[in-house]
N, C-alpha and C positions, 0 to 999 in steps of 0.2 A: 756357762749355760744358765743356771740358776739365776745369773743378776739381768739375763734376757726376759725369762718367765717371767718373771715376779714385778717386773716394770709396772709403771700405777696406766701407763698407755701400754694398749697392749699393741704389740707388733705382727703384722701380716703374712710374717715368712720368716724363719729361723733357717740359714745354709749352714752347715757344718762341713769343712772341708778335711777329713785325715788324710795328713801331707803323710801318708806309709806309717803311722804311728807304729812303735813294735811291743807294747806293752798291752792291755784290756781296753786302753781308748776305745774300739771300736763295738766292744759289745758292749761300756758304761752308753756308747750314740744310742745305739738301738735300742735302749731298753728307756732312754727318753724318747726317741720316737715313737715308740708305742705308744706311752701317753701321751704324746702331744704330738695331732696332724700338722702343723702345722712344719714342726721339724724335719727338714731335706738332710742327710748323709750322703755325701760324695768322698766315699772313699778312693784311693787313688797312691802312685807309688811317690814315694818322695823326691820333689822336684824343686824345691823352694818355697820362697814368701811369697814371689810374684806370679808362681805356676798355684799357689792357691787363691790369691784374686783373679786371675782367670778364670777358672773352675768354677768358684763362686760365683762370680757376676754373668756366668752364660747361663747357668740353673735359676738365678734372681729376678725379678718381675716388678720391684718396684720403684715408687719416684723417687725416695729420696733411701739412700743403702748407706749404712751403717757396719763398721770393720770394729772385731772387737778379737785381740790376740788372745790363746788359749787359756793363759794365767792372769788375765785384766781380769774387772769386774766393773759395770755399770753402776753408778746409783742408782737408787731407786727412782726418783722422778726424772731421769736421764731422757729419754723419749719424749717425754711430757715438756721439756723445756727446747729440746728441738724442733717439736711443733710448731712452738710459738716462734722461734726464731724464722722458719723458713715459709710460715704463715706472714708474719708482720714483715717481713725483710724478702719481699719478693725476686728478686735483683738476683740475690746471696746464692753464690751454686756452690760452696764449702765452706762448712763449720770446722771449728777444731778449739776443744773446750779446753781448760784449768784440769789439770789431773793431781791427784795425790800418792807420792811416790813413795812406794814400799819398800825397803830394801829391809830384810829378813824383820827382824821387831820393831827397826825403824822407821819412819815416818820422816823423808828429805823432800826440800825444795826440789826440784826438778832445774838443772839446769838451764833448760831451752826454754822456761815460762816467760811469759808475756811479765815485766814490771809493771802490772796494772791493776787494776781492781774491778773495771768497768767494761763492759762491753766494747769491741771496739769491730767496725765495719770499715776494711781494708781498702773495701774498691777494687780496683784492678792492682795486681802488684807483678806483676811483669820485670818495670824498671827495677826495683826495690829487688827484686830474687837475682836477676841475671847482670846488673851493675851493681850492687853494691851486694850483691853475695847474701842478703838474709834469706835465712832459715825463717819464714813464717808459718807456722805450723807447729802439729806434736806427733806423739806417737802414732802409730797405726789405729788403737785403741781410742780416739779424742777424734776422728777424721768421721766427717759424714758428707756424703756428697748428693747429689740431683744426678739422677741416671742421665740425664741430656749432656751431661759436663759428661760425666765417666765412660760413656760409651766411645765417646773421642780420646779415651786413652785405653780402654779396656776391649777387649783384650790386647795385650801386646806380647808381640814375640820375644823379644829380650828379656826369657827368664832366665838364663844362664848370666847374664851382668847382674842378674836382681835375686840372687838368693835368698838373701838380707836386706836388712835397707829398702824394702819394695814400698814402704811409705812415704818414701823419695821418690818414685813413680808420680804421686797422686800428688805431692804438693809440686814440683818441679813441671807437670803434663798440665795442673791447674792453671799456675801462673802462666806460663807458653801461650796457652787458648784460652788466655783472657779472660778467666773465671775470676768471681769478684769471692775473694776471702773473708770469714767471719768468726772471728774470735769473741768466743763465750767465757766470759770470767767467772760463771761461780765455776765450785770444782763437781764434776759429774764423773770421772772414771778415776778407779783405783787401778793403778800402773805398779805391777809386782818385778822389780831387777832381783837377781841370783845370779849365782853361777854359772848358770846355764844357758842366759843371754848371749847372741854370737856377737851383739854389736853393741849393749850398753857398758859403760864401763870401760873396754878396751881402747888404748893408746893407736890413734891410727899416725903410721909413719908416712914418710913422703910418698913409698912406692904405693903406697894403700890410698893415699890421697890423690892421686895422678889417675891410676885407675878408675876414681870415682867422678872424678872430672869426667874422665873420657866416656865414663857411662852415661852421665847425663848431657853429654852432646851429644852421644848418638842416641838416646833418646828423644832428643825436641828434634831431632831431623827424621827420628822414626812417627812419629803424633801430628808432626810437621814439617813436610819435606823443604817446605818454604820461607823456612826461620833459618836468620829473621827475616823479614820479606824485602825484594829490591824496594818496593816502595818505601818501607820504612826507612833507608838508606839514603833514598833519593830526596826524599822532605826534610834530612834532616833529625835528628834526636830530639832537639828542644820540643821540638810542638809535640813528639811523644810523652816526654815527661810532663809537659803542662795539660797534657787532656789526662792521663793517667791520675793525676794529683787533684783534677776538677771531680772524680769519681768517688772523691772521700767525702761521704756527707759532712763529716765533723774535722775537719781537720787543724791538728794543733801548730804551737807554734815550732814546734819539732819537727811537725810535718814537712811543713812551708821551707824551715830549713835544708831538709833533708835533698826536697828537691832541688831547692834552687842551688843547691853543691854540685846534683849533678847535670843541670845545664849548665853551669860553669863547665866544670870538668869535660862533660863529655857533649856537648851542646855545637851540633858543627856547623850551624848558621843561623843567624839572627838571636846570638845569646841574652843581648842586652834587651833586646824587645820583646824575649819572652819570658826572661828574668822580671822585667816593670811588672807586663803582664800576669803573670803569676804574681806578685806582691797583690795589685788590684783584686785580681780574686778571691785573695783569703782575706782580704779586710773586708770583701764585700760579704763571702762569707761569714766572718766572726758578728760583723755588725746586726746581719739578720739573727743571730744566736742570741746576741746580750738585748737585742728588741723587744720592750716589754709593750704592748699595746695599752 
């Protein structure tokens, strides 16, 4: 709550959701609500992660909503650099920053971080999630989204699949509806792991991982009854992967790779002409890049 206040941009609406807390949680809410109108308390009995984005986002009112887990902590110019992103990068309907992971005195990389140092603007990642299985995204805490994107996943029924893991909701509901992804590299949120975690840390076995599969297909058929669509079927993958890949302003040579593996692979007509094709477009891209006037 503290690292919301104290932001150098001030924010328009503070939700506090208590998922049944059984401790003082909810008289520490009220006694910051007093000082500060802008704070909403939505208490409520414990129903999950994803029965408190629900809760939250039907009492919320604004364009771009910001999720931040009870033990995270924002930097301080954290809002202030959102702005800018979702100012200059109009497109962009989810951010998801660089975190610093705490686990008790120490200070660890984060597994799931981006290898990168630079901003990077996703595009559409559709292919990239549901072929080749990436995780693009972080925690709950690093997620900010465009209420136009969230309202087409929020609310959803499926809180009893989403206890946990309801940050898989919003990157998984993202890529589906063709939200264009934006990863921010400096680091803005401090990420606390403990004990107490239900999902960091822990060894997930097959039966845990079959389950999770199954949730997130019936999730992209609950957000989207029509995924994937006949048409997408009917045209073919290739020309999906190659407009998908046209959607990366900057695209590297990893990129170009990435793709063109999978119209190879998964590409069920006209591979080679949209394999050429795609080479054409990233030298046409790279070439406007290294163009100095």
């Amino acid at each position: 709550m503290q690292s919301v206040v104290a932001q150098t941009a001030r924010v328009d609406e503070i939700i506090v959701v208590d998922d049944g807390s059984s401790d003082n949680s909810l008289e520490v809410l009220k006694s910051w609500a007093d000082r500060d109108s802008r704070i909403q308390i939505i208490a409520k009995k414990n129903g999950g992660q994803l029965s408190c984005f629900n809760a939250g986002f039907e009492r919320c009112s604004g364009d771009i909503i910001c999720f931040l887990d009870a033990d995270d902590e924002y930097y301080l110019g954290y809002i202030t650099r959102l702005q800018e992103v979702y100012r200059c990068h109009s497109q962009v309907d989810l951010t998801f920053c660089r975190c610093e992971l705490v686990d008790g005195e120490n200070v660890r990389h984060p597994p799931w971080e981006l290898n990168s140092t630079s901003d990077i603007d996703f595009g559409l990642t559709f292919c990239r999630t549901f072929f080749l299985r990436e995780w693009l995204g972080g925690p709950t805490s690093a997620i900010s989204m465009r209420r136009a994107l969230l309202a087409r996943i929020l609310p959803c029924a499926l809180e009893n699949e989403w206890l946990i893991r309801a940050d898989d909701v919003l990157l998984y509901g993202a890529a589906a509806l063709l939200g264009r992804k934006f990863y921010l590299a400096e680091k803005c949120v401090r990420h606390h792991v403990h004990g107490q975690n239900q999902w960091y840390g822990s060894k997930e076995n097959l039966v845990e991982k079959i389950k999770h599969d199954l949730a997130v297909v019936k999730l992209l058929h609950h957000i989207n009854p029509g995924f994937p669509s006949v048409r997408e079927y009917a045209r073919g993958f290739s020309e999906l992967f190659f407009q998908e890949f046209s959607t990366i302003p900057h695209p590297s040579l990893n990129d170009y790779k990435l793709y063109r593996r999978m119209i190879c692979k998964y590409g069920r007509r006209r591979r080679l002409k949209f394999g050429l094709k795609l080479w054409k477009q990233w030298r046409k891209i790279r070439r406007k890049q290294h163009y100095v006037p």
